[in-house]
C-alpha positions in Angstrom: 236.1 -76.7 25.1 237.5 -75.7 28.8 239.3 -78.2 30.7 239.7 -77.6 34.3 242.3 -79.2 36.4 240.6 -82.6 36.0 241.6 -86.1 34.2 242.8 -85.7 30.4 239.3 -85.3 28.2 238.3 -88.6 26.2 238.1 -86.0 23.1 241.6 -84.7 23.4 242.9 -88.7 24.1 240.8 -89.9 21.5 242.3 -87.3 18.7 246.1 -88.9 18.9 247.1 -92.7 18.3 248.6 -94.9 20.8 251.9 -94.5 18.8 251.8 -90.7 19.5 250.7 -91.0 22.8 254.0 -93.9 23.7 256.1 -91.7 21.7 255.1 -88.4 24.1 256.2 -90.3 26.9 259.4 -91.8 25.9 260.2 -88.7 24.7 259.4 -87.6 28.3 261.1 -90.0 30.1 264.3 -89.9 27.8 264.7 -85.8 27.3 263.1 -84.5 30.4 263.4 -87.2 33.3 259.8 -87.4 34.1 257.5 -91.0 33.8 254.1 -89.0 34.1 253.0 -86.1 33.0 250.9 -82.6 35.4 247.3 -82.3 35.1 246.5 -81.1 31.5 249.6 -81.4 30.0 249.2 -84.4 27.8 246.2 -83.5 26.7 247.1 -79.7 25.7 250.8 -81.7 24.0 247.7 -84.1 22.2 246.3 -80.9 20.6 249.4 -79.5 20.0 250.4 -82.7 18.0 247.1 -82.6 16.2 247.6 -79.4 14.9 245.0 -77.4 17.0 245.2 -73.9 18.5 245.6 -74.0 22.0 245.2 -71.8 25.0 246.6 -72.9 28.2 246.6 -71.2 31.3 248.9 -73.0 34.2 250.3 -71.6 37.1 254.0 -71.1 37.8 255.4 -74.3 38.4 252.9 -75.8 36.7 254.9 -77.1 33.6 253.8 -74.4 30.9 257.3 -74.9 28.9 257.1 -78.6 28.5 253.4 -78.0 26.6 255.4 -76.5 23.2 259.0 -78.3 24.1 257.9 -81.6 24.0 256.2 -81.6 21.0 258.6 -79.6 19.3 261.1 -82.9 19.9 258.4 -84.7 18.1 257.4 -82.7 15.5 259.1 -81.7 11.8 260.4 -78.2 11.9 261.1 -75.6 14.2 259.0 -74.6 16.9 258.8 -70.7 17.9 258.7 -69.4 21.0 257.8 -65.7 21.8 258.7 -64.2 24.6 259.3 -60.9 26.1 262.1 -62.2 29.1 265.7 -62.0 27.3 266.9 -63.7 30.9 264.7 -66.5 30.5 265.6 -67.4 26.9 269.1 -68.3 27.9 268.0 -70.4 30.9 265.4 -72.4 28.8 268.3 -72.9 26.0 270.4 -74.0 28.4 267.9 -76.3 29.9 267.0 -77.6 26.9 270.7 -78.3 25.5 271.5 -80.3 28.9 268.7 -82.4 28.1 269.7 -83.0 24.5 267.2 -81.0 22.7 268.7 -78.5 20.0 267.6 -75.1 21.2 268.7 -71.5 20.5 268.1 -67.5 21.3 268.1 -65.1 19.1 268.5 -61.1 20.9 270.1 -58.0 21.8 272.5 -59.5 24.0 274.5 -61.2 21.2 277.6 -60.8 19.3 277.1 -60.2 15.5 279.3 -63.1 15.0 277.4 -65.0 17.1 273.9 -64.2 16.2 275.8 -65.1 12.7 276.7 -68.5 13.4 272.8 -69.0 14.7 271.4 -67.4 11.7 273.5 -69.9 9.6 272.2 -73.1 11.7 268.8 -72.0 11.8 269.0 -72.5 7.7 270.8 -75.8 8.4 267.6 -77.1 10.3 269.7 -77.9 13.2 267.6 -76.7 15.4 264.1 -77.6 16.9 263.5 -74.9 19.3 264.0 -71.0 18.9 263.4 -68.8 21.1 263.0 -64.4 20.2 261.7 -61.3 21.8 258.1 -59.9 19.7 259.9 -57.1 18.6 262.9 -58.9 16.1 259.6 -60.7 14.6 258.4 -57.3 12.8 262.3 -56.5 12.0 263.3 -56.4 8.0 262.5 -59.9 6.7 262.6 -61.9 9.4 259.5 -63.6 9.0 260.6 -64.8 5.5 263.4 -66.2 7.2 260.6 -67.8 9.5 259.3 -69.4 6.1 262.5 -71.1 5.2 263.4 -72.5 8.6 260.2 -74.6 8.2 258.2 -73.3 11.3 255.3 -75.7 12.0 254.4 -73.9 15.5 254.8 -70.9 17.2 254.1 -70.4 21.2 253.5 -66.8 22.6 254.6 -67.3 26.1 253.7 -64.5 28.8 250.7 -64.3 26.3 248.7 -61.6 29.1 251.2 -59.5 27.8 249.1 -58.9 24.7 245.7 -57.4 26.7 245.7 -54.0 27.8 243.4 -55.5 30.9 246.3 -57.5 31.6 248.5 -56.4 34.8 251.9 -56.3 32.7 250.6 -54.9 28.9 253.3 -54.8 26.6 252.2 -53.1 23.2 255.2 -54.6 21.4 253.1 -57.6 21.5 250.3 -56.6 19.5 252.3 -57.0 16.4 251.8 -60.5 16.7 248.5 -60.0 15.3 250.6 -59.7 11.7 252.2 -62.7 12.6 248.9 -64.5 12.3 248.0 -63.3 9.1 251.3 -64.2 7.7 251.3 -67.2 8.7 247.5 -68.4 8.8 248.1 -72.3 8.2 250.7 -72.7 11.5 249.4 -73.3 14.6 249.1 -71.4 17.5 249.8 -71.9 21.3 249.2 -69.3 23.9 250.0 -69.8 27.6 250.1 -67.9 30.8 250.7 -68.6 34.7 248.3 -65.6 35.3 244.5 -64.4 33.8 241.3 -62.9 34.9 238.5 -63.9 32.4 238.2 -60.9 30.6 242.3 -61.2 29.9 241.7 -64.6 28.8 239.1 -63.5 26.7 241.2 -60.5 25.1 244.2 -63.2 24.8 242.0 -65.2 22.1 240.7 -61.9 20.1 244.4 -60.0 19.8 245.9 -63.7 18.8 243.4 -64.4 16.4 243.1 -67.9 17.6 241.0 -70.1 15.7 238.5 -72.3 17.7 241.2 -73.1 20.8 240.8 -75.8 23.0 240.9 -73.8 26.1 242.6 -75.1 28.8 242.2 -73.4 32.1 244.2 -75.1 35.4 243.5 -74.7 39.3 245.4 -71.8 40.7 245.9 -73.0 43.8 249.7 -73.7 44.7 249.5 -76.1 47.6 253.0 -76.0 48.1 252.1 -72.3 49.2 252.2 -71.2 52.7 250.5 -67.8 52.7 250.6 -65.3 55.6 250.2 -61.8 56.7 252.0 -60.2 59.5 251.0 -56.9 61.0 254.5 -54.7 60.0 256.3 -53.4 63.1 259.9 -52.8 63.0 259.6 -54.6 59.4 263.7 -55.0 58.9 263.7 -56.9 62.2 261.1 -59.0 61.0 262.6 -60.2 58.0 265.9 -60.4 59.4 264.6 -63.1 61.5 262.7 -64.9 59.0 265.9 -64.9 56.5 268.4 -65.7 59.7 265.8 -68.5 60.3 266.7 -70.4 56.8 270.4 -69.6 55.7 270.4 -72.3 53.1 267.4 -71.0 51.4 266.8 -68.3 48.6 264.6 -65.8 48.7 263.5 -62.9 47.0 262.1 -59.7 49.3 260.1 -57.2 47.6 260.3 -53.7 48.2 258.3 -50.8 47.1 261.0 -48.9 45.9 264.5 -48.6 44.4 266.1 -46.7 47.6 263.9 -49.5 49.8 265.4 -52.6 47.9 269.0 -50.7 48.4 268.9 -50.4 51.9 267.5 -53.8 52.8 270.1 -55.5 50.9 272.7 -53.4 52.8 271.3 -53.7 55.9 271.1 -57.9 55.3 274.7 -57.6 54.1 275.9 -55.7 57.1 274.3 -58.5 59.2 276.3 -61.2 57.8 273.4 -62.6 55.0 274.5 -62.9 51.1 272.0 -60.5 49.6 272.0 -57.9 46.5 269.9 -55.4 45.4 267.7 -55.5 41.9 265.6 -52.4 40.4 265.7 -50.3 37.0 267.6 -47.9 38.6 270.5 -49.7 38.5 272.7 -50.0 34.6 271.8 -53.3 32.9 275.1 -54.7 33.2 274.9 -54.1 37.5 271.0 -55.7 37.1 272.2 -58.5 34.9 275.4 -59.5 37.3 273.6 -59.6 40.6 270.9 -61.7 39.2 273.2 -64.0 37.6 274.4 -64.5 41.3 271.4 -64.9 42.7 270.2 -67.6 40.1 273.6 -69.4 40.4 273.2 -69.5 44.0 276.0 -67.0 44.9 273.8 -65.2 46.8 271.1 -66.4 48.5 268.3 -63.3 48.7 267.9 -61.0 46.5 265.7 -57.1 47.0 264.2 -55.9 44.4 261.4 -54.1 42.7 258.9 -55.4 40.5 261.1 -55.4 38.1 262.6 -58.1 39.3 261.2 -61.6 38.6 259.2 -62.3 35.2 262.5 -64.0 33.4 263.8 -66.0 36.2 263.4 -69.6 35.9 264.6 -70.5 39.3 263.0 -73.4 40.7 264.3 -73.6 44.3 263.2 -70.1 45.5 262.1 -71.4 49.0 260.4 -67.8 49.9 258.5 -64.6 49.0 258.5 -61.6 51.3 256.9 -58.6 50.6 258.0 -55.6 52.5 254.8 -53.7 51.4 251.4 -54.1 50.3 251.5 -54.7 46.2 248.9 -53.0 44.4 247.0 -55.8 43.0 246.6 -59.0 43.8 247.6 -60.1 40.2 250.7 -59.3 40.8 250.9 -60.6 44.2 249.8 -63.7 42.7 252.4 -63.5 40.3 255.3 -62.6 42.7 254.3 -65.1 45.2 254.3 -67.8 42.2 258.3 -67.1 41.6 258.1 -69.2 45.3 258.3 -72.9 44.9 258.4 -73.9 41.4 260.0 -77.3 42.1 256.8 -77.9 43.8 258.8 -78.0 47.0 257.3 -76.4 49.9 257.8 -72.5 50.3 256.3 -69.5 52.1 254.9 -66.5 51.0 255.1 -63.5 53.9 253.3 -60.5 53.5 254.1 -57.5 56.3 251.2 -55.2 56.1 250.3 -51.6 57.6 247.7 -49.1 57.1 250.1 -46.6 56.5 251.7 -48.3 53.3 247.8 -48.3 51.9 248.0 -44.2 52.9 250.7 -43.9 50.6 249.3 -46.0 47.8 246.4 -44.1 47.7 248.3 -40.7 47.4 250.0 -41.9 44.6 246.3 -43.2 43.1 245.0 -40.0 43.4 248.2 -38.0 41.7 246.9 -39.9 38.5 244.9 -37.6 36.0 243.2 -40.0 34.7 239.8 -41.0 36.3 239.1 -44.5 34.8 243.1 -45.1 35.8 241.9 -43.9 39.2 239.2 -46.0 39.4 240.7 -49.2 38.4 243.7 -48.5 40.5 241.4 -48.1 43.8 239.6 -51.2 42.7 242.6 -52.9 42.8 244.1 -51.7 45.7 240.6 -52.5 47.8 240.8 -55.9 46.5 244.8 -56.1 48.0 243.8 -55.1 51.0 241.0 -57.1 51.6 243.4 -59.9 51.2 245.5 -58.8 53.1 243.0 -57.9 56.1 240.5 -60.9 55.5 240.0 -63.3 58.3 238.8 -65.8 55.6 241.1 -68.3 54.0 243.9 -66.7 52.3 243.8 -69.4 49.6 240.1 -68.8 49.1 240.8 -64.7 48.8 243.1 -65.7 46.0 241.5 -68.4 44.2 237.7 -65.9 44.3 239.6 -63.1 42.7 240.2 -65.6 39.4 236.5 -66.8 39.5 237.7 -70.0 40.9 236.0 -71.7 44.4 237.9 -72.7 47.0 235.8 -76.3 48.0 237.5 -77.0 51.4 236.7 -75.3 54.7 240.2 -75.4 55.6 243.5 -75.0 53.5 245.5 -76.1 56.3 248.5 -73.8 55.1 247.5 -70.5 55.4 247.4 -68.2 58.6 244.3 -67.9 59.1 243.6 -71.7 58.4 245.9 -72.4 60.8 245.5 -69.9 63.4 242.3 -68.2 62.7 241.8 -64.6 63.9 239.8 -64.0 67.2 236.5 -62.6 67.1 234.0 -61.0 69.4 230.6 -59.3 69.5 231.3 -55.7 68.0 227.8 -54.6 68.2 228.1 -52.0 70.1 231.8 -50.8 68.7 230.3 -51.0 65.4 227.3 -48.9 66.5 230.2 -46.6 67.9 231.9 -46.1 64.6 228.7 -45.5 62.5 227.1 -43.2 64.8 229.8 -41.5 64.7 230.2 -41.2 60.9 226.3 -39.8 60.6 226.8 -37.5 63.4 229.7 -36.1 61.8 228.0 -35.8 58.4 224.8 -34.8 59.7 226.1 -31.7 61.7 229.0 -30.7 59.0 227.5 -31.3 55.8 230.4 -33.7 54.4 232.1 -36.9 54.8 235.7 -37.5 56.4 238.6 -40.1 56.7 238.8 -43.4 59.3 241.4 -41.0 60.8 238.9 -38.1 62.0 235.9 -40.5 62.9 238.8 -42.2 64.8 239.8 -39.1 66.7 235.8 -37.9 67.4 235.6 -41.4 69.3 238.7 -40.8 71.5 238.4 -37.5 72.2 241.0 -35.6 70.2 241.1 -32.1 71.1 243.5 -31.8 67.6 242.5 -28.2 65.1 239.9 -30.2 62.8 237.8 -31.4 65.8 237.5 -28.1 67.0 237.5 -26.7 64.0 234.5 -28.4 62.9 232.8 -28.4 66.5 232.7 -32.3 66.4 233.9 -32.0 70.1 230.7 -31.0 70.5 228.8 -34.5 69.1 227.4 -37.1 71.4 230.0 -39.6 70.0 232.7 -37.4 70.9 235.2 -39.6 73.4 233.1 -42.4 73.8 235.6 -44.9 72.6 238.3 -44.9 75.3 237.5 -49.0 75.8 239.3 -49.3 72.3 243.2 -48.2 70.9 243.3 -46.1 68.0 244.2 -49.1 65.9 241.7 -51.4 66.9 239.8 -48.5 65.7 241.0 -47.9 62.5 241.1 -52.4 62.2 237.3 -52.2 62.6 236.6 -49.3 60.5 237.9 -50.8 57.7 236.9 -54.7 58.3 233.2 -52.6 58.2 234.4 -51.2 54.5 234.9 -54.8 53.6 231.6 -55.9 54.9 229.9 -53.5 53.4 228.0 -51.7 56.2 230.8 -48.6 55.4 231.4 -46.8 52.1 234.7 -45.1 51.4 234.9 -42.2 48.7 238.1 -42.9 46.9 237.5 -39.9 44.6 236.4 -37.7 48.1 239.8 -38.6 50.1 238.5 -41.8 51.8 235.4 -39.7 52.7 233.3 -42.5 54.5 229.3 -42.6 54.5 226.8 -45.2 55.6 225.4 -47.6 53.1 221.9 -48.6 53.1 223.2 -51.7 55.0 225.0 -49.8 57.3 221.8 -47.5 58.1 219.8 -50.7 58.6 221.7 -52.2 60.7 222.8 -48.8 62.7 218.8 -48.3 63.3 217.8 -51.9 64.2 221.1 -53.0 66.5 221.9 -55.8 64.0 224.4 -57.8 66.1 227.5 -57.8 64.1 230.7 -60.1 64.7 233.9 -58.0 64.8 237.7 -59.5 64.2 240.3 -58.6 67.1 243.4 -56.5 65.9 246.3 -59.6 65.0 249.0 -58.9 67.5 252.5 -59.9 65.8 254.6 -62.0 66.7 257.4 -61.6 64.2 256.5 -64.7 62.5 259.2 -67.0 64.4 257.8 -67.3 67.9 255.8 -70.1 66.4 256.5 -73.1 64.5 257.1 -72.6 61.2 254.8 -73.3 59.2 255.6 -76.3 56.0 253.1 -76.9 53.3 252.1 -80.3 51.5 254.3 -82.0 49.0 257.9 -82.2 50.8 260.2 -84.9 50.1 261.8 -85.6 53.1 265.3 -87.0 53.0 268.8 -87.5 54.5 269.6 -84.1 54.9 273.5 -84.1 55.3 273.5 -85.8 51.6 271.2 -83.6 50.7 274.0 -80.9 51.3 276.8 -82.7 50.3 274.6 -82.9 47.1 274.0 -79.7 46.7 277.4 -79.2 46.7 278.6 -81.3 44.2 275.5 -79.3 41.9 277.2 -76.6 42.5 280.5 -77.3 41.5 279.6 -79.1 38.3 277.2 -76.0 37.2 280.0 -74.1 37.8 282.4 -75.8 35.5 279.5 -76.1 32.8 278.9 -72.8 33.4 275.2 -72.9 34.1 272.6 -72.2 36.6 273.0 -75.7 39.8 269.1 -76.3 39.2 270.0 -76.6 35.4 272.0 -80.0 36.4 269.2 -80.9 38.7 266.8 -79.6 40.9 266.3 -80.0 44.3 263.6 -82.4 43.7 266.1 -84.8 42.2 268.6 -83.9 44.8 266.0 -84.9 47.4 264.9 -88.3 45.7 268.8 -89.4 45.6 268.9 -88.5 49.4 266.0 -90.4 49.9 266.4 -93.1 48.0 270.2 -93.5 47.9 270.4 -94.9 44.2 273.7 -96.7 43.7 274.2 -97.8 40.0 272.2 -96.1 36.7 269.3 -98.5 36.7 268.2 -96.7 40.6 269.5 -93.5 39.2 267.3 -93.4 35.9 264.9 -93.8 38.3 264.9 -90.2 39.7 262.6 -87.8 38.9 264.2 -85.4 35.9 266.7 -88.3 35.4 267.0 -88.6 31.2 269.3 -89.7 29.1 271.8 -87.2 28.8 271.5 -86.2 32.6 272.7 -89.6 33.1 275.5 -89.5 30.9 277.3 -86.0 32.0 276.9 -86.4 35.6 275.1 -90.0 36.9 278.8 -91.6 37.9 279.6 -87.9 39.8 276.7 -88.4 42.1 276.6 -92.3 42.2 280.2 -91.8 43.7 279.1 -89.7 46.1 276.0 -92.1 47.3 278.5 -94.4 47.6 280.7 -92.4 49.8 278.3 -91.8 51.8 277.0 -94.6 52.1 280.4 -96.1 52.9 281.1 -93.6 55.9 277.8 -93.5 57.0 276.3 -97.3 56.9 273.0 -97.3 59.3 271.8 -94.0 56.9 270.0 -95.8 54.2 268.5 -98.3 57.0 265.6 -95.1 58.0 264.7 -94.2 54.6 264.6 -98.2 53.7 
């Protein structure tokens, strides 16, 4: 079956008692804080707790880790997690342990004696949740030792990682395979925040899954405010968004290593906390400025892809990307590490022609055609994104197979501030006049560039060269810049009236639309060239599903989180998030009944730090006595 983001299925309900299903949510309410539960994950925790195979695909912040940690509380045995992020393991231990569940890591970065001391409790049974990388599955006799801690699930988180169609293959995962015929009576779960169908499909096969109920969420984050920004002067730009929110963390993207170092100097020099993060760097230096980032030491971090996949932060307010990705799969699943509180946070994309240049040089230094192919493919797909006038959420949401049903995200720039358009008939006659003329008279195809210099006139050594000074299209484009050029060239790729020779050097040639509507004068609606304006001349933009609140508790809060995490030695957001933050400085709860009340609120929560932060209600409360009156 394949359940889309929708109410629970009857079947799934109808497959667990009533006693299960009261027993899910106090276990809920008591280890996790919550009283409800996010679309589909009962009903994937009901299949789970019948026995079944599942596959779940949720998007980042969607609540993928409570799917196998809940029922592991409620099941005999020890529940497995697979994962490939070491960084992560000790975040969702720790997480775990502060809410009273017995969890552990096994991996390289132990002691002996420690991974000893582990080893010995894992025989003991005392623990419920374990966590390991795919490659200490396959070591010596390790999945004997599986046998004798009584494992009655296993969970393969990051489970793309197993398809070769997947944007982030790791082959150490197809050994899991083994792990299935080993162990063919134990259940299976398999989850992801990102999947084409074809990945999802190759997910099943490589696990061996055996009839899954498939379970297949929205991927819309509508806490997500998506835009693109023409780049110009690109450090200046950021600068200003990052000045613009100096309580907020973020994480800016760069394309490479030397890129992520001199953005984080250049922030640093201007008086903002920020650190650099690529595999340059020695694991310990890598390991130590993401520790500070996470424990909110710094606030914004610059890094390379490589940065990202095991952090768990929920509070990461924004997502900038200094250049164009190269697939929107992993745009998706950079932008995702934004906003996983379900808070709302924006995602900033600064994008230039000339970065795509680049891409495709490195494309075409690839010796394998197929890897060229796909590459392109990819890259086409990125920038159509990133050039679309259409709705950015509906750009996204079509490249997963999934429709976007509203005319109007209402949190997206183009939503928001749609792009102007005019009648570009006769600049689009222009431009592919001028690309058959060309052809026509030399006998080959050529770049935007060169079409783009025939039209204005360029007296440069090609045009002569060639004799296209000679054409009847030659300067007859003075009414238009050379980028508004280039804008329209490629918005004509897009629409399909233009084809571009990836394998040719971005050769372009009519297609048989383009020669239709070239011979009858088919009117055609252009988009102007965006103009920036750095992003902060306007209001900023804020997306659904904030909690809005007494700010100066919030901060006197978020404060006292930090200190506490810093005495436990964990991560603020593992003591609470800001969700929870921004409910007490909402709601202003005063004894432990109110304070139960708060969202991630459990048992144990209650315990280490509900008189702490009671105290300080009260405080506050006490110097400031009209606050609660407007949030009343």
């Amino acid at each position: 079956m394949v359940a889309s983001l929708s109410p629970i299925p009857s079947s799934a309900i109808d497959r667990v008692t009533t006693d299960t299903r009261n027993a899910a949510l106090d276990a809920l309410k008591r280890y996790f804080g919550h009283d409800s539960f996010r679309p589909l994950q009962e009903a994937i925790i009901s299949d789970a707790l019948a026995g079944r195979d599942v596959f779940a695909l949720l998007p980042t912040g969607g609540g993928k880790s409570l799917c196998y940690q809940l029922p592991a509380v409620l099941s005999d045995g020890l529940t497995v997690v697979i994962s490939p992020l070491i960084a992560l393991m000790k975040d969702q231990v720790d997480g775990l342990t502060e809410n009273g569940v017995a969890a552990t890591f096994l991996n390289s970065s132990l002691a002996r004696d420690e991974a000893r001391k582990r080893y010995a409790k894992l025989f003991a049974g005392d623990y419920k949740v374990l966590y390991v990388a795919p490659e200490r599955l396959m070591l010596s006799g390790f999945l004997d030792d599986l046998r004798q801690w009584n494992t009655c699930r296993f969970a393969v988180d990051e489970a793309h990682c197993i398809s070769e169609w997947g944007h982030d293959f790791r082959p150490e995962y197809r050994q899991l395979a083994e792990l299935r015929r080993r162990f063919p009576d134990t259940p299976f779960m398999a989850l992801t925040a990102t999947a084409t169908e074809r990945v999802r499909s190759d997910i099943v096969k490589q696990l061996n899954l055996r009839d899954p109920t498939d379970y297949v969420a929205s991927f819309n984050r509508p806490n997500l405010a998506y835009r693109v920004e023409p780049k110009q002067a690109v450090f200046r730009q950021i600068q200003k968004f990052v000045n613009a929110r100096p309580y907020e963390s973020g994480i800016i993207y760069c394309y490479s290593r030397k890129s992520a170092e001199q953005t984080a100097d250049r922030l640093r020099q201007e008086g903002v906390e920020a650190l650099p993060y690529h595999a340059g760097m020695t694991p310990l230096q890598r390991s130590k400025n993401q520790e500070a980032f996470i424990r909110d030491e710094v606030k914004v971090i610059c890094a390379t892809i490589a940065f990202g996949m095991g952090i768990d932060k929920p509070n990461v307010r924004y997502v900038i990307h200094q250049d164009i990705p190269k697939n929107i799969e992993g745009y998706y699943q950079e932008t995702g590490r934004a906003g996983r509180d379900g808070l709302p946070s924006e995602c900033v994309l600064y994008f230039s022609p000339g970065d795509v240049a680049k891409q495709l040089q490195f494309i075409a230094d690839k010796s394998d055609p197929q890897e060229r192919e796909v590459a392109n493919d990819q890259l086409r797909k990125m920038v159509h994104y990133a050039e679309s006038s259409h709705c950015r959420r509906e750009v996204l949401l079509d490249y997963f197979s999934e429709k976007w049903p509203e005319d109007n995200c209402g949190n997206c720039d183009n939503c928001n501030q749609p792009k102007e358009t005019f009648d570009g008939t006769v600049a689009a006659q222009k431009f592919m006049s001028c690309i058959f003329r060309v052809q026509k008279a030399s006998g080959f195809g050529v770049g935007i560039n060169h079409i783009v210099d025939v039209l204005l006139g360029s007296r440069n050594e090609k045009v002569l060269k060639w004799g296209h000074d000679r054409l009847s299209t030659y300067d007859i484009g003075g009414e238009h810049k050379r980028a508004e050029w280039q804008y329209f060239g490629r918005e004509l790729i897009r629409r399909d009236f233009v084809f571009q020779d990836s394998e040719a050097y971005g050769a372009l040639s009519l297609t048989a639309k383009g020669v239709a509507a070239l011979r009858d004068r088919t009117p055609i609606t252009l988009t102007k060239l965006p103009v920036s304006d750095n992003a902060l001349q306007r209001d900023r933009q804020r997306s659904s599903g904030g909690i809005e609140c007494d700010e100066d508790l919030f901060a006197i809060l978020r404060s006292l989180r930090k200190e506490l995490a810093d005495e436990q030695g964990v991560p603020p957001y593992i003591v609470f998030s800001d969700v929870s933050l921004r409910e007490m400085a909402r709601y202003f709860p005063t004894n432990e009944e109110k304070f139960s009340e708060i969202s991630g609120v459990g048992y144990k929560k209650l315990e280490a730090y509900g008189d702490a932060f009671i105290e300080a209600i009260t405080e506050y409360i006490i110097a400031n006595p009209d606050a609660r009156d407007e949030w009343s």
